[in-house]
OpenMM code with the backbone's topology and positions (N, CA, C; nanometers):
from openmm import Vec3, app, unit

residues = "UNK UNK UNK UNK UNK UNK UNK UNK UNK UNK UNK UNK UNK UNK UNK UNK UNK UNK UNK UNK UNK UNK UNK UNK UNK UNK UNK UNK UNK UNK UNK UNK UNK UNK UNK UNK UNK UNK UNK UNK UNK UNK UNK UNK UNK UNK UNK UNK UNK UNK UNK UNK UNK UNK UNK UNK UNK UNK UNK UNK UNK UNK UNK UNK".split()
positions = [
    Vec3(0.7366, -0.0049, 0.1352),
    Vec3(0.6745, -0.0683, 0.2506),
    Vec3(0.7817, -0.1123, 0.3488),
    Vec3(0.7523, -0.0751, 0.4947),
    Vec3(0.8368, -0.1050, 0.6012),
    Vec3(0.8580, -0.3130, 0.5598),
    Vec3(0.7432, -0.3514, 0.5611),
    Vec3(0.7401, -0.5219, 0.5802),
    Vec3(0.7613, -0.5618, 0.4407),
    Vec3(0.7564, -0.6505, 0.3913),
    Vec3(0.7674, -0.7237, 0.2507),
    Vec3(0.6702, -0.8271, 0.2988),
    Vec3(0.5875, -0.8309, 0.1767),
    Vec3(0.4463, -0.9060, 0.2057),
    Vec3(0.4776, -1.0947, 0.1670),
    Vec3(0.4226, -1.1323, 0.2652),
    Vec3(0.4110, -1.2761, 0.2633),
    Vec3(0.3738, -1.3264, 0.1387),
    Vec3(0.3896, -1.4455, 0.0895),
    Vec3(0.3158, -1.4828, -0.0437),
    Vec3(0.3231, -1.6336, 0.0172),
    Vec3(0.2294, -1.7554, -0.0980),
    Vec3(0.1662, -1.8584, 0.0305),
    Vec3(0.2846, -1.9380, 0.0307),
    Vec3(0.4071, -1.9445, -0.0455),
    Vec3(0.5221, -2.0021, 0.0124),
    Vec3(0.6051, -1.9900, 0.1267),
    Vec3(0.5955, -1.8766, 0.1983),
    Vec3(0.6299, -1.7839, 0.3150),
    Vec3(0.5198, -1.8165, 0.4225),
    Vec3(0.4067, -1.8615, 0.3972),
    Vec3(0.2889, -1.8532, 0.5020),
    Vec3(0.3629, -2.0423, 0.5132),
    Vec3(0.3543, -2.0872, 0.4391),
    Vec3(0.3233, -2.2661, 0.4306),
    Vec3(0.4897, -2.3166, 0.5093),
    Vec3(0.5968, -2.2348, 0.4928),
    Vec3(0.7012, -2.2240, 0.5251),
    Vec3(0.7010, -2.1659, 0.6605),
    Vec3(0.6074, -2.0867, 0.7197),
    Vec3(0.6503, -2.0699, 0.8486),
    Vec3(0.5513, -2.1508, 0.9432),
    Vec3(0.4007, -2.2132, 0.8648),
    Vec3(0.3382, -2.2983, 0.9426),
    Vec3(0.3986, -2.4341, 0.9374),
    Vec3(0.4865, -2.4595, 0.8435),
    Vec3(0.5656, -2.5797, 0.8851),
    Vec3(0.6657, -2.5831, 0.9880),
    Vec3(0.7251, -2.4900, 1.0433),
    Vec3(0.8212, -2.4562, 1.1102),
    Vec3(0.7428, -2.4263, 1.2627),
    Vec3(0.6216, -2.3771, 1.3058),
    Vec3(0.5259, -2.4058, 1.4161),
    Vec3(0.4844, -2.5507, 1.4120),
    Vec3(0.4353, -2.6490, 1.3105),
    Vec3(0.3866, -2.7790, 1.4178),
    Vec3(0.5153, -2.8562, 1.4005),
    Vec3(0.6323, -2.7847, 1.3669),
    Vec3(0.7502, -2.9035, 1.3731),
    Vec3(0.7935, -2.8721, 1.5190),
    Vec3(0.7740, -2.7667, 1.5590),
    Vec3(0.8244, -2.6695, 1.6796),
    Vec3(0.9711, -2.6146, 1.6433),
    Vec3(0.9841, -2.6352, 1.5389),
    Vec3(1.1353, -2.5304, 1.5210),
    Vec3(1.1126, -2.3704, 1.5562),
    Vec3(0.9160, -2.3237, 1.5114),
    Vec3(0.9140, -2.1892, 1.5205),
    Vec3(0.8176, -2.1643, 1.6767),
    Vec3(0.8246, -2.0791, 1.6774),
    Vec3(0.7219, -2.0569, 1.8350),
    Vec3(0.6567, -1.8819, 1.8218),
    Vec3(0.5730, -1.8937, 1.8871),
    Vec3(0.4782, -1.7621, 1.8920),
    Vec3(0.5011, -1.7074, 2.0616),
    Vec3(0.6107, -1.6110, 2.0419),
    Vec3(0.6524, -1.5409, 2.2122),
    Vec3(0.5392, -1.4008, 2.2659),
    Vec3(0.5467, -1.4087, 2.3400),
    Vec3(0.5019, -1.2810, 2.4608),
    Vec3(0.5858, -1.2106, 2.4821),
    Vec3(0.5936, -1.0666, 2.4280),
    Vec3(0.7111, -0.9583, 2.5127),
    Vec3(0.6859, -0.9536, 2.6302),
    Vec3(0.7532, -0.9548, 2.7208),
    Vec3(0.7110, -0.9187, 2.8790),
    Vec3(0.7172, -0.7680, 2.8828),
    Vec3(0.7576, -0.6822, 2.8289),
    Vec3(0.7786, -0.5339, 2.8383),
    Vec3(0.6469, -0.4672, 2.6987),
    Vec3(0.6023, -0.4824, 2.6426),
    Vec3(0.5006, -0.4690, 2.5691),
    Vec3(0.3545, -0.5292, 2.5489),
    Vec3(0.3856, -0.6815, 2.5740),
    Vec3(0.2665, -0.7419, 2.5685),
    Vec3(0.2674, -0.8432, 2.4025),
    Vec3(0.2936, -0.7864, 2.3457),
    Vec3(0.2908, -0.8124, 2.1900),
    Vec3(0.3571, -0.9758, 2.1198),
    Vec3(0.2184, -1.0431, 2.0979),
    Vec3(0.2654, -1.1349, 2.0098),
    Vec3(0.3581, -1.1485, 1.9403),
    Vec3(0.4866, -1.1846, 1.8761),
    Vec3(0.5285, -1.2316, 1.7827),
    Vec3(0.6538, -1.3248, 1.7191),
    Vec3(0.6722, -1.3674, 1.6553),
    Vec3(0.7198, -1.5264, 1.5452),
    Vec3(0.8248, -1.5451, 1.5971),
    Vec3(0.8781, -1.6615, 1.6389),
    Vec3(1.0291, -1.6648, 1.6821),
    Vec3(1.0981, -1.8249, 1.5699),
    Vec3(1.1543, -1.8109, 1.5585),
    Vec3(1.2570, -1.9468, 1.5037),
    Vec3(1.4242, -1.9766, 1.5155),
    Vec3(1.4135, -2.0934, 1.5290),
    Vec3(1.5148, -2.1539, 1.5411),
    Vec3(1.5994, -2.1358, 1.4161),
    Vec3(1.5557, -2.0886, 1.2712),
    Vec3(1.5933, -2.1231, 1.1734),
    Vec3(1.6472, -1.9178, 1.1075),
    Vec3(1.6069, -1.8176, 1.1952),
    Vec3(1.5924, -1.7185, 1.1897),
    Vec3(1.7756, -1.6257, 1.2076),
    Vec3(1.8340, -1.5730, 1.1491),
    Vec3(1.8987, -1.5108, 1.1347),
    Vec3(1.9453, -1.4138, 1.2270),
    Vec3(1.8616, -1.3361, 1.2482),
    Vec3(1.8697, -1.2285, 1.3845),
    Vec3(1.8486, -1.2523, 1.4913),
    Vec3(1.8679, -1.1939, 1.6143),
    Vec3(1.8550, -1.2023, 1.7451),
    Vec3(1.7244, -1.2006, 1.7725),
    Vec3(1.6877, -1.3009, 1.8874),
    Vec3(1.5535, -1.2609, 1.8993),
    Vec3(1.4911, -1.1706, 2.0063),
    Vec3(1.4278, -1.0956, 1.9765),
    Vec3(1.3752, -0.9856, 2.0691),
    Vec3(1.2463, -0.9422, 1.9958),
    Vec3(1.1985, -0.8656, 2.0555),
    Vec3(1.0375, -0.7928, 2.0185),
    Vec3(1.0961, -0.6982, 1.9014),
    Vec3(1.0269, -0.7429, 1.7769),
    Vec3(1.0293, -0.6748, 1.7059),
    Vec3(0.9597, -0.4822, 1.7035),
    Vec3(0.8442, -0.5324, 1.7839),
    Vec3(0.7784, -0.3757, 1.8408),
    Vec3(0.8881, -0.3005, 1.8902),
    Vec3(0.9115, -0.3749, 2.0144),
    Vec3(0.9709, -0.2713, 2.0960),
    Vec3(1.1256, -0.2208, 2.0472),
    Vec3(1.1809, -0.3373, 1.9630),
    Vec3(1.2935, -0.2959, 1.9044),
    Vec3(1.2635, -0.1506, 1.7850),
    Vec3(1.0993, -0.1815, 1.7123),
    Vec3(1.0897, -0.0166, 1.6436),
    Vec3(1.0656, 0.0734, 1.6777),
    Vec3(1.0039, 0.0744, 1.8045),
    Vec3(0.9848, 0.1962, 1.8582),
    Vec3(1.1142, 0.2925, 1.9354),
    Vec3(1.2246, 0.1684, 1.9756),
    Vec3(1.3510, 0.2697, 2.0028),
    Vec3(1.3908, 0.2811, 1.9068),
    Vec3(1.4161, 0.2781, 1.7779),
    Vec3(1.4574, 0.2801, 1.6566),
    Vec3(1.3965, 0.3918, 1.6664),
    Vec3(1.2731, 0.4745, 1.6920),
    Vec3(1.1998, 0.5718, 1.6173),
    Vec3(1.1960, 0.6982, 1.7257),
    Vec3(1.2292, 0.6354, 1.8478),
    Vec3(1.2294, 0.7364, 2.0027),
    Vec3(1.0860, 0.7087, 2.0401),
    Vec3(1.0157, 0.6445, 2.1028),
    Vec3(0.8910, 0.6256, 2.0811),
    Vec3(0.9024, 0.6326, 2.2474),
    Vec3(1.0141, 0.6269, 2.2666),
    Vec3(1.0187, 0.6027, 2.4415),
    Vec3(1.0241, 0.4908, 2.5015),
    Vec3(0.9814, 0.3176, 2.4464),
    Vec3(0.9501, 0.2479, 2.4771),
    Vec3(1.1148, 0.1936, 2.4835),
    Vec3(1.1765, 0.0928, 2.6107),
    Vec3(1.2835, 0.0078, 2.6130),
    Vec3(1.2906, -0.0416, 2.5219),
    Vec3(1.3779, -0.1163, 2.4386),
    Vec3(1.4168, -0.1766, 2.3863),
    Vec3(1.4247, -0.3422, 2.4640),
    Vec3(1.3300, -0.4539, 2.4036),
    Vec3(1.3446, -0.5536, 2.4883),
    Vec3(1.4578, -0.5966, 2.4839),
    Vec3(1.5240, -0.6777, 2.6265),
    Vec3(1.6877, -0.7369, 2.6324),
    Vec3(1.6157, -0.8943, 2.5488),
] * unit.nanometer
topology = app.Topology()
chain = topology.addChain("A")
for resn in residues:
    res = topology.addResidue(resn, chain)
    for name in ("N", "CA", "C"):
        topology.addAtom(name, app.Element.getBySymbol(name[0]), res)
């Protein structure tokens, strides 16, 4: 599997991290697409979509 599936320590762990506001729920401006951002997060943040679809040639930018 591309994702590794949540289990409810991972769900309870990232809804604690939204009403603390460490985590936030972004808007790509170049896709449209919901998704998870944190303060507590490892990687750069950008659209995960649009970052797979240039990964795959899909045509789509890569969000900056």
């Amino acid at each position: 599997a591309r994702w590794a599936p949540f289990d409810i320590t991972d769900a309870w762990c990232l809804a604690s991290e939204l009403r603390s506001g460490d985590a936030m729920l972004e808007v790509c401006d170049n896709c449209k697409c919901t998704y998870f951002t944190s303060v507590n997060q490892r990687t750069c943040v950008e659209c995960p979509f649009c970052k797979e679809q240039g990964r795959h040639g899909g045509g789509e930018k890569e969000c900056a």
